[in-house]
C-alpha distance (Angstrom), angle and dihedral (degrees) to the residues before:
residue distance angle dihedral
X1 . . .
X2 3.99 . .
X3 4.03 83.3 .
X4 4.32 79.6 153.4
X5 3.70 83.0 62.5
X6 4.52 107.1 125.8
X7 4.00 77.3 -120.0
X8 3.57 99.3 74.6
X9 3.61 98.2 33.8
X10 4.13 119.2 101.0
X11 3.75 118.9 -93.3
X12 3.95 126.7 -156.7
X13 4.08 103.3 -133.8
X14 3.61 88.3 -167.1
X15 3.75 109.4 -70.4
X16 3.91 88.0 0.5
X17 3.66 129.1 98.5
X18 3.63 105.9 -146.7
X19 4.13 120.3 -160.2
X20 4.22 92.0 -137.2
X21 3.47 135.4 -24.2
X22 3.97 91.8 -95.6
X23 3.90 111.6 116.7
X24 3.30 131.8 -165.8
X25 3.96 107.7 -129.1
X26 3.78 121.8 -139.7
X27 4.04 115.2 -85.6
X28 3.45 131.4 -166.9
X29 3.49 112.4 -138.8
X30 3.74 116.7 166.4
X31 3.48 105.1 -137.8
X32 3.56 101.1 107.2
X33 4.73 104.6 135.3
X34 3.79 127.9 -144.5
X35 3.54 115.3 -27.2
X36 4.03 98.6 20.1
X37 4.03 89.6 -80.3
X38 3.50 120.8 152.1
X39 3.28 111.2 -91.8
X40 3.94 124.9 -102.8
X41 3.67 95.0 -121.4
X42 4.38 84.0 47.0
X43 3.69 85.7 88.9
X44 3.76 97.5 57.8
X45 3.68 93.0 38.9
X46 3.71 97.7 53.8
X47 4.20 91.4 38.3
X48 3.98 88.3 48.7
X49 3.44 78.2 65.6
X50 4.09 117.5 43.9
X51 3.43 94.6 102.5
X52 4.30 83.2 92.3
X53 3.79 113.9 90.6
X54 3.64 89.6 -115.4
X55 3.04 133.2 6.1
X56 4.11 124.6 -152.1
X57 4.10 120.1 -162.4
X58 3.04 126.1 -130.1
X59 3.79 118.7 -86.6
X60 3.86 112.8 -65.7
X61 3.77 126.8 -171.9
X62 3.83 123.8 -130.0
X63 3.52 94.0 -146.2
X64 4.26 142.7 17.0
X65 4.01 85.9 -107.3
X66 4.01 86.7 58.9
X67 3.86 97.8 58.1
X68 4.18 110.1 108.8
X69 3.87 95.5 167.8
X70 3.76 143.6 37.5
X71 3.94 124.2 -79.4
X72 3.51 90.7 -3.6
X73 3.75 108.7 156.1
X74 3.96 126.5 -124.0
X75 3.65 136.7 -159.7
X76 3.71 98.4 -137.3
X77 3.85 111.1 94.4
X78 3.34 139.0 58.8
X79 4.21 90.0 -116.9
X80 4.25 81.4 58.1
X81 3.64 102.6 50.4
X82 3.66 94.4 52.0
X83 3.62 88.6 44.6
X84 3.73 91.0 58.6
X85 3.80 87.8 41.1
X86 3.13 87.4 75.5
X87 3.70 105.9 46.4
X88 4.08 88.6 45.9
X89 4.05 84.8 56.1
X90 3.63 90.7 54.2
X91 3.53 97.8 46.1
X92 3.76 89.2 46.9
X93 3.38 97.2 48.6
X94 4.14 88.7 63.0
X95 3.75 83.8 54.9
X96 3.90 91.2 -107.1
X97 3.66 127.9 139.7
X98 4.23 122.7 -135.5
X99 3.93 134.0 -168.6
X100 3.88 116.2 -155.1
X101 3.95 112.2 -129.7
X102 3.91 108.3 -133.4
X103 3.87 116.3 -153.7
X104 3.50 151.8 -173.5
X105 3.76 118.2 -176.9
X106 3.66 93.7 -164.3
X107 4.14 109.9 179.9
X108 3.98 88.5 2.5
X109 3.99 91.3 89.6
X110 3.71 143.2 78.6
X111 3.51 128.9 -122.8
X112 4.00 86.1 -118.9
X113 3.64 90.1 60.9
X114 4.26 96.1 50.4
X115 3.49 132.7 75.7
X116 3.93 109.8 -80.4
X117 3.54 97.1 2.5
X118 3.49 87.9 -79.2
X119 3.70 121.3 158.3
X120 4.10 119.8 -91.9
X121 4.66 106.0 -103.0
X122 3.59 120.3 -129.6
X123 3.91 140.9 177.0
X124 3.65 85.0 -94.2
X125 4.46 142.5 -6.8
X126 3.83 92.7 -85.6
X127 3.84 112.3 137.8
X128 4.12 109.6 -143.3
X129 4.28 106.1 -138.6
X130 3.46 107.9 -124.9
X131 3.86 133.4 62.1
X132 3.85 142.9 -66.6
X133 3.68 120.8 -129.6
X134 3.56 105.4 -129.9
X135 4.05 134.9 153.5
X136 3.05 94.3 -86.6
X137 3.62 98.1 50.9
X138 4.10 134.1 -102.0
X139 4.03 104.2 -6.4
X140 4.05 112.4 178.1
X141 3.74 112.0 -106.2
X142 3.79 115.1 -84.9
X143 4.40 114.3 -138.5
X144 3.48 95.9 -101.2
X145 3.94 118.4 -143.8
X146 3.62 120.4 -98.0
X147 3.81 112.3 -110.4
X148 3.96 113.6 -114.5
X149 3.94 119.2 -123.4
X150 3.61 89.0 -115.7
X151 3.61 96.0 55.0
X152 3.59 95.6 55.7
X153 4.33 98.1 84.0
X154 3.68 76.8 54.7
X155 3.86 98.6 65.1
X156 4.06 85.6 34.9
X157 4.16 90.4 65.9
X158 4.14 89.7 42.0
X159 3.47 84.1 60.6
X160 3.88 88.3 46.0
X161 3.45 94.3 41.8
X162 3.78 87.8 61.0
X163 3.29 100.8 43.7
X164 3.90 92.5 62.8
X165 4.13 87.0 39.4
X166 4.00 76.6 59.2
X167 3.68 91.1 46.9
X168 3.99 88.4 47.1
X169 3.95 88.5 54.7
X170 3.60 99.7 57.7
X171 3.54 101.5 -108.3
X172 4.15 126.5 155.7
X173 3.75 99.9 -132.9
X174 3.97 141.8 -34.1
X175 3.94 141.6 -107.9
X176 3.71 118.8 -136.2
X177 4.05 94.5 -142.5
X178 4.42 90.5 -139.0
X179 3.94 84.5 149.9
X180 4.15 141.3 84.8
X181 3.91 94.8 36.6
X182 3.88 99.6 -71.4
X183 4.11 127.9 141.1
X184 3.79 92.1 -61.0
X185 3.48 101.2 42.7
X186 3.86 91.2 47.3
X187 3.63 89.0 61.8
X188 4.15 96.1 51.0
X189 3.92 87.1 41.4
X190 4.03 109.1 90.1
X191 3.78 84.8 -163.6
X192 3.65 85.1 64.2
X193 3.66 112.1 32.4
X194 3.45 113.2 59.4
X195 3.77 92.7 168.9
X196 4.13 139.3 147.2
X197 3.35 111.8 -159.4
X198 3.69 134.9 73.0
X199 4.23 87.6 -61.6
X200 3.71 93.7 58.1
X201 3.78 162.3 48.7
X202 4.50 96.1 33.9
X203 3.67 118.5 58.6
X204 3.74 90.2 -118.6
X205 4.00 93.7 58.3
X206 4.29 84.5 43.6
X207 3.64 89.1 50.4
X208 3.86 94.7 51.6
X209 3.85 104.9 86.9
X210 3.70 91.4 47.8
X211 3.51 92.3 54.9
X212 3.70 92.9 38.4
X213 4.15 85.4 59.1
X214 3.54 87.2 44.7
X215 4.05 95.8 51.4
X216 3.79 86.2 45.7
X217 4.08 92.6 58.4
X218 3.79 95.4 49.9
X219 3.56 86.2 50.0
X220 3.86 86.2 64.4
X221 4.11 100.8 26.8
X222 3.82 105.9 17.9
X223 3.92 117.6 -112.5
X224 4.13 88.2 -91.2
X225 4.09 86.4 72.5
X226 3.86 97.5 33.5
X227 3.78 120.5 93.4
X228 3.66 133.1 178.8
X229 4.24 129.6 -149.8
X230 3.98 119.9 -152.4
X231 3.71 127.7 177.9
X232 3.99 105.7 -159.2
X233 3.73 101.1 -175.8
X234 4.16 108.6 16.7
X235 3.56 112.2 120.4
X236 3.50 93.2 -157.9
X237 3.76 113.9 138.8
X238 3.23 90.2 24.8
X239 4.03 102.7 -82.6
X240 3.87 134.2 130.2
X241 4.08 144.7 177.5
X242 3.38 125.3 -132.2
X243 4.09 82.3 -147.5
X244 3.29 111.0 25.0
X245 3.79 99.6 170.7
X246 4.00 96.6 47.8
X247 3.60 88.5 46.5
X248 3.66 92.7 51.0
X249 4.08 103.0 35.3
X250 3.80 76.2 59.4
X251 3.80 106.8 54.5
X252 3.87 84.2 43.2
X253 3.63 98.1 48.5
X254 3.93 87.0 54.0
X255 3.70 92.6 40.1
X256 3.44 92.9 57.4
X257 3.66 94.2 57.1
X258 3.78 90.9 58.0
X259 4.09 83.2 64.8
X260 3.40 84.7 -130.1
X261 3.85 124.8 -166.4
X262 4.10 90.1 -111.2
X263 3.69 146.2 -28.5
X264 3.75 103.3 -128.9
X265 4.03 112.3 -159.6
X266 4.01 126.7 -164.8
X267 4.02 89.9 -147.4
X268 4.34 93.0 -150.2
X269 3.65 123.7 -29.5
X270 3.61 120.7 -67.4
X271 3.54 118.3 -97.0
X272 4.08 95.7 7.6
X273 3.74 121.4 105.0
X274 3.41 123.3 -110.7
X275 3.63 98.8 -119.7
X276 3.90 90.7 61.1
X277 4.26 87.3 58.2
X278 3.84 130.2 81.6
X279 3.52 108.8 -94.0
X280 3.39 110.0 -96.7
X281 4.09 143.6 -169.2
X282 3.43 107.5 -144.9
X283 4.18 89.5 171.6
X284 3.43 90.0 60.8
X285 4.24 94.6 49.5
X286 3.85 76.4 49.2
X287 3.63 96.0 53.7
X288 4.32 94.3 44.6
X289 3.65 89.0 53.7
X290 4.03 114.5 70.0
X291 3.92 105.1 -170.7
X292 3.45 130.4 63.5
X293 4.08 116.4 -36.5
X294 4.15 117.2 -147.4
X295 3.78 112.8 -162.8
X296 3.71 115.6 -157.2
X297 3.66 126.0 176.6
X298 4.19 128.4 91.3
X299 3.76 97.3 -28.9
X300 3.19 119.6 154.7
X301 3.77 129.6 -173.6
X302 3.84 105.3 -78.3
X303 3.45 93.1 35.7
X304 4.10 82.6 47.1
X305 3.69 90.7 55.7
X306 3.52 102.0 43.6
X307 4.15 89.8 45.6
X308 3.85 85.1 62.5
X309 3.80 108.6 29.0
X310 4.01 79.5 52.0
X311 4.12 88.5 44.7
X312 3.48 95.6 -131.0
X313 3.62 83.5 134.7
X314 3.74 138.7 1.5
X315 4.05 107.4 -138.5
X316 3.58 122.4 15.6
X317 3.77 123.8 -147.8
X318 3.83 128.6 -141.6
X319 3.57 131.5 -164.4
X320 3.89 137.0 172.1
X321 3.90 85.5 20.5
X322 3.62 86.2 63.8
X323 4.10 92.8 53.6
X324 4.01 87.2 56.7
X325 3.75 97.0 41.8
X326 4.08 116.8 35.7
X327 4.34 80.0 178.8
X328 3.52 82.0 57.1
X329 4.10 90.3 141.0
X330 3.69 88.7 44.3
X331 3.29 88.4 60.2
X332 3.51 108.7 47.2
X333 4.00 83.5 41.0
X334 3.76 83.5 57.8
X335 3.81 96.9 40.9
X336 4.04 81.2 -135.0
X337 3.62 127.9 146.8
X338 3.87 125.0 -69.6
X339 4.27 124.0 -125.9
X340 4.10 106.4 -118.3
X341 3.56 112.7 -111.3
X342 3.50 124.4 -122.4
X343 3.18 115.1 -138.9
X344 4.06 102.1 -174.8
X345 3.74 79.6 70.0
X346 3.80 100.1 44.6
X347 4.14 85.3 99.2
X348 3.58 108.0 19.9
X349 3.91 141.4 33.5
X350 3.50 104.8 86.5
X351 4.62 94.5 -140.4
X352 3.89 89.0 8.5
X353 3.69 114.9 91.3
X354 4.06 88.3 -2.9
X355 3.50 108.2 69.8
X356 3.76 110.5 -5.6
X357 4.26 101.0 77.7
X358 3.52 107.4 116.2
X359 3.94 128.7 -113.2
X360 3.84 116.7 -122.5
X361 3.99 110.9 -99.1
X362 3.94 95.2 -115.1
X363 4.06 81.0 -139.4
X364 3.87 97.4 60.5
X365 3.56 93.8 47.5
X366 3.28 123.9 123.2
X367 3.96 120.7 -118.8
């Protein structure tokens, strides 16, 4: 069983007593009703699943212009926060603990999914290749418009704005979304910021906006509850670095003297192998961050244990084995088997694939 194992064991997150070190990484799910509220069944879903030290929602954007997908839920009207009232109630009542995810999609939209059919902002009028998922299905990315210097304390107090919406639902914390290519990241990225003002050209000036969103939700929560999640070598959306690991040492060296709640690091791209990334020295991230270090990224539970016991990382995060298996601690505490995900469901389905996988009968599990 290993139930001894460092992974199981409670961890202080500053003021907060976590139950293990196992947390629950942010999903997109796509279920999101009228309005980008939380779903009814989001409740459930999320309270199935507060048996995880932490858990972390899926992304949610701080304002209409930051929504990149379908029924996506925000955090930045009245409607939202009670809907996520409700879900942080849930979750609390089961004695877990949850951080909201705030987002901005930036250039990862359509101009059917913002306000006015205008076209999705970005650090600078670079179209990604690929496609946006819209209503109507896959649409080919539009060239989004390049964000004007004065605009930028604008996005800054969205991001504020939703981190006390956040604090207004009851939540434990929040996630600075810096990862997977969105708003943020597209600033840090110099394949995706080609600007020349104060937000551009040096990593410093790239760096700024994320640490201006990041100043603006301790302002609100204090660093202690404020986490931030990077992704230094995923392709996804279509963005690159020509440094990766100077970029990143940097934003985590600074980041840690925030005494921020976490750093929270993608560790390759799901899915891709290795040998198709940018090297990368994810000991050395580690080592320029001093708090508490959450590795994310096809671990599974001996490779979880090890990764700990070993301190190559303090808190490991799961995520589509925690859509198949709410008892996913349980299990891994049990060493017993694991539900198959499905992954037609992993966006759609409303009860199926959300809240209908099975718990594991406590008296067929394995010891």
């Amino acid at each position: 069983m290993q139930p001894d194992s460092p992974l199981f064991q409670p961890f202080d997150l500053g003021a907060l007593r976590l139950t293990s070190r196992i947390v629950m990484a942010p999903l997109t799910r796509n279920r999101a009703v009228d309005g980008n509220v939380p779903s009814p069944l989001a409740p459930t879903y999320y309270a199935q699943r507060a048996g995880a030290g932490l858990l972390i929602t899926e992304a949610t954007q701080v304002c209409p212009e930051g929504q990149g997908y379908p029924r996506t839920p925000g955090i930045h009207s009245a409607e939202q926060v009670a809907g996520w009232k409700k879900v942080t109630d849930a979750v609390h009542a089961r004695g877990g603990r949850i951080f909201l995810q705030l987002w901005h999609v930036g250039r990862i939209s359509h101009s059917s999914l913002q306000p006015g059919g205008r076209l999705p902002v970005a650090p600078s009028a670079l179209r990604p290749s690929g496609s946006a998922v819209t209503f109507s299905g896959l649409l080919p990315f539009e060239t989004p418009r390049a964000l004007d210097t004065d605009e930028l304390p604008g996005i800054v107090e969205q991001y504020r704005a939703g981190a006390r919406n956040a604090l207004a639902a009851g939540f434990d914390g929040v996630e600075v979304h810096g990862a997977n290519g969105y708003l943020l990241d597209q600033f840090l990225r110099d394949s995706t910021n080609r600007r020349a003002d104060a937000y551009g050209g040096t990593l410093e000036n790239r760096a700024r906006l994320l640490f201006e969103v990041l100043d603006a939700a301790i302002s609100v929560w204090g660093a202690p509850r404020v986490g931030v999640r990077i992704s230094p070598v995923s392709r996804f959306n279509d963005i690159r670095d020509n440094d990766p690991q100077a970029t990143f040492d940097y934003v985590a060296a600074r980041a840690s003297a925030l005494g921020l709640a976490y750093l929270h690091v993608l560790e390759g791209e799901p899915g891709a192998d290795s040998a198709q990334l940018q090297p990368f020295d994810y000991a050395r991230l580690r080592a320029a961050f001093a708090g508490p270090y959450i590795a994310n990224c096809g671990y599974d539970r001996s490779r979880a244990m090890a990764a700990v016991a070993g301190g190559a990382a303090d808190l490991i995060a799961f995520g589509k084995d925690f859509i198949s298996n709410p008892d996913l601690v349980e299990r891994l505490k049990r060493n017993a088997p694991l539900n198959p995900w499905d992954a037609d469901t992993f966006y759609s389905g409303e009860e199926k694939g959300y809240i209908d996988y099975p718990p594991l009968a406590a008296a067929q599990a394995p010891l």
